[in-house]
C-alpha positions in Angstrom: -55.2 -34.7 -85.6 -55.1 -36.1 -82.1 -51.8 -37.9 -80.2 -52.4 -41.4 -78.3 -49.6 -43.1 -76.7 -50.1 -47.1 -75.8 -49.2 -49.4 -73.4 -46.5 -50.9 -75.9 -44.4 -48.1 -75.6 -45.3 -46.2 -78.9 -47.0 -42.6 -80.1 -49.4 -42.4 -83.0 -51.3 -39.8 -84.4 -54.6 -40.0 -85.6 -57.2 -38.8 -88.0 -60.2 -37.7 -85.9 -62.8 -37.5 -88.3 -61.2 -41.0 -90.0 -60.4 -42.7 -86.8 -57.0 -43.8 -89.0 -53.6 -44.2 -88.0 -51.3 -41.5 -89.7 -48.2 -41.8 -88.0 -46.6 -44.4 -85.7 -43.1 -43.8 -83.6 -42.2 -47.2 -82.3 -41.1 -48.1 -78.8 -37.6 -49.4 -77.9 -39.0 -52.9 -76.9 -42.5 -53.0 -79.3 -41.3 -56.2 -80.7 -42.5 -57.7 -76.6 -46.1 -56.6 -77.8 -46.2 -56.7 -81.9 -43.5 -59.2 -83.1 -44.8 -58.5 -86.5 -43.3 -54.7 -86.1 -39.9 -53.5 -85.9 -38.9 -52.0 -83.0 -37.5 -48.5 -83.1 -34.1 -47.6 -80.9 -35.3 -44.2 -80.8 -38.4 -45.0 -79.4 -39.4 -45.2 -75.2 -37.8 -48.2 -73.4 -41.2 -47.6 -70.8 -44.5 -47.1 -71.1 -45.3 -43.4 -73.2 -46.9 -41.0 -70.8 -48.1 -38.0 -72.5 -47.5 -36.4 -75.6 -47.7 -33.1 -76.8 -47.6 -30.9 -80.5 -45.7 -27.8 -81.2 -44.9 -25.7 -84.0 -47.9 -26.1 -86.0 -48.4 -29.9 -84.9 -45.1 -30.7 -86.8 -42.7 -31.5 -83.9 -44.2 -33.9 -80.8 -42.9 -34.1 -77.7 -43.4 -37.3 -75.5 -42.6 -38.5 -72.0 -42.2 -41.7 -70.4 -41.9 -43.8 -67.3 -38.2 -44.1 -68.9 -37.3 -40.7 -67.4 -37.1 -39.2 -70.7 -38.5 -36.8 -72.9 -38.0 -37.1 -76.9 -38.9 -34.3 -79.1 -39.9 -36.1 -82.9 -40.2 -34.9 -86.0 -43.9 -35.7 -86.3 -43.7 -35.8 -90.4 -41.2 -38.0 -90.6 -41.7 -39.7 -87.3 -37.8 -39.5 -86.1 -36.5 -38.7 -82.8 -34.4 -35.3 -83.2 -33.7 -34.8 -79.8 -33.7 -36.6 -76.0 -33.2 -35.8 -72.6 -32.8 -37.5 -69.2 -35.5 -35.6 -67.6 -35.6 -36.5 -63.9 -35.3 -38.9 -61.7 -38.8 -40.5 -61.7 -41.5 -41.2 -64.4 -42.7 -38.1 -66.1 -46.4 -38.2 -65.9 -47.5 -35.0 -67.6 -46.3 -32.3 -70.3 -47.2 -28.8 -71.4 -46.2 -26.4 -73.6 -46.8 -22.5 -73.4 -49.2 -20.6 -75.4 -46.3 -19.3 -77.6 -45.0 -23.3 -78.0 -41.2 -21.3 -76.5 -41.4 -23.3 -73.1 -42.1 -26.9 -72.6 -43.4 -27.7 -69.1 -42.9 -31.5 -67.3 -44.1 -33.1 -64.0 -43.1 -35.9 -62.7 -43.9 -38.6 -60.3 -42.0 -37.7 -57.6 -43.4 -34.1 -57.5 -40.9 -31.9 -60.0 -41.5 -30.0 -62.2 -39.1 -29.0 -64.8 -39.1 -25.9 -67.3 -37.5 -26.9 -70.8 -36.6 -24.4 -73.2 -38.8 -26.2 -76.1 -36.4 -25.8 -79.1 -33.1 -27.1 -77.5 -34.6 -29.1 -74.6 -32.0 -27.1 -72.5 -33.6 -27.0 -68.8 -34.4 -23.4 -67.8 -35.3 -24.6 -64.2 -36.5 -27.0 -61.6 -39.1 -26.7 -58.9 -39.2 -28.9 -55.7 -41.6 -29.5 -53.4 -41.7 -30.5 -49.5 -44.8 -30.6 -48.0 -45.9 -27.0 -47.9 -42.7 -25.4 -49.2 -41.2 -25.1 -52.4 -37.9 -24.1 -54.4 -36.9 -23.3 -58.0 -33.5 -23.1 -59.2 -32.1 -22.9 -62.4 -28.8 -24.7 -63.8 -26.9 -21.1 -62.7 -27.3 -21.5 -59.2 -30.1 -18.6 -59.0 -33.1 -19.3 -56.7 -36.2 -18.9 -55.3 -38.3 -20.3 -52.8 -41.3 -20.0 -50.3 -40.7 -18.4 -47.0 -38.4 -20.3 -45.2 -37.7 -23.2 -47.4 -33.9 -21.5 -47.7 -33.5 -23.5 -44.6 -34.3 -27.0 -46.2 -31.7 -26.9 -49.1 -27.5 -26.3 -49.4 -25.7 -26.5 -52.6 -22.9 -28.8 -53.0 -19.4 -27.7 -54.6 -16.7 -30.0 -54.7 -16.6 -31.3 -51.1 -17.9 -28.1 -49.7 -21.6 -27.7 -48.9 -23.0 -24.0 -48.7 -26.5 -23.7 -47.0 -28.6 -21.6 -49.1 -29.4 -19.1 -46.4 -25.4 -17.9 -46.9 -25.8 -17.8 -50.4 -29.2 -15.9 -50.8 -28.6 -12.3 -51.2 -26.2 -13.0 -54.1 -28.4 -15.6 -55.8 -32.2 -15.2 -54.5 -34.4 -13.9 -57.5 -37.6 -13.0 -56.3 -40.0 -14.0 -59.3 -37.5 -16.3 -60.9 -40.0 -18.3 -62.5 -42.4 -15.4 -63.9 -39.1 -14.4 -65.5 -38.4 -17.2 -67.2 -41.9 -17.6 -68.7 -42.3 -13.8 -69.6 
């Protein structure tokens, strides 16, 4: 079986050696391009972006230009599960070699690390130029050399620069850690 995602806004999966149509997850607004099928309220309100399998090709994740990312039960070709995923397109997904970690870019440069089976965000990496950050909901961080100097966290009305806040919540190798 392979995935293909189409400008109107769907998934399908497809019979390689049949070149047949197995499964199709309707977009939000497929009725625009096929008034002949029903459109699905579960489905992408943008264009699909990539698609992935898990867990023995049964669930299928997919992200879209709608800044989301739906996990579906491929079987039975229902949504269980989205997110708001960022706050651009996301252009490209990936899932560990152990299917535990999903893995999203997106257009403006961020990359996000998902917890695959809740969709819970384990942490979020930035980029500027030639620096970079990762953080995780929890506050903990880490960064390139320096690049505590480009960021403050926000509580309330009170900003903290992250240089104050580093020897409590710097985690050197944050990120290995979380895919470990």
């Amino acid at each position: 079986m392979v995935t293909g995602h189409n400008y109107d806004l769907s998934v399908r999966i497809w019979d390689l050696a049949t070149l047949q149509c197995l499964k199709y997850m309707a977009g939000h607004d497929i009725y625009d391009y096929h008034p002949e099928i029903p459109s699905s309220p579960e489905g992408h309100s943008e264009w699909v972006n990539a698609v992935v399998f898990a867990e023995n090709d049964t669930i299928l994740f997919s992200a879209s230009a709608d800044k989301t990312i739906k996990k579906w039960d491929a079987e039975d070709e229902k949504c269980l599960q989205t997110v708001e995923a960022g706050n651009s397109s996301i252009e490209s997904l990936c899932l560990t070699d152990n299917g535990k970690i999903l893995i999203s870019g997106s257009s403006d440069t961020t990359i996000k690390i998902w917890e695959a089976s809740s969709l819970k965000c384990l942490a979020t990496i930035l980029f500027f130029e030639d620096q970079w950050i990762a953080y995780t909901p929890d506050l903990n961080f880490d960064c390139s050399s320096g690049a505590e100097k480009l960021f403050s966290w926000v509580a309330g009305k009170k900003v903290f620069p992250a240089e104050i806040l580093f020897e409590e919540y710097h985690k050197p190798d944050l990120i290995a850690g979380i895919l470990s």
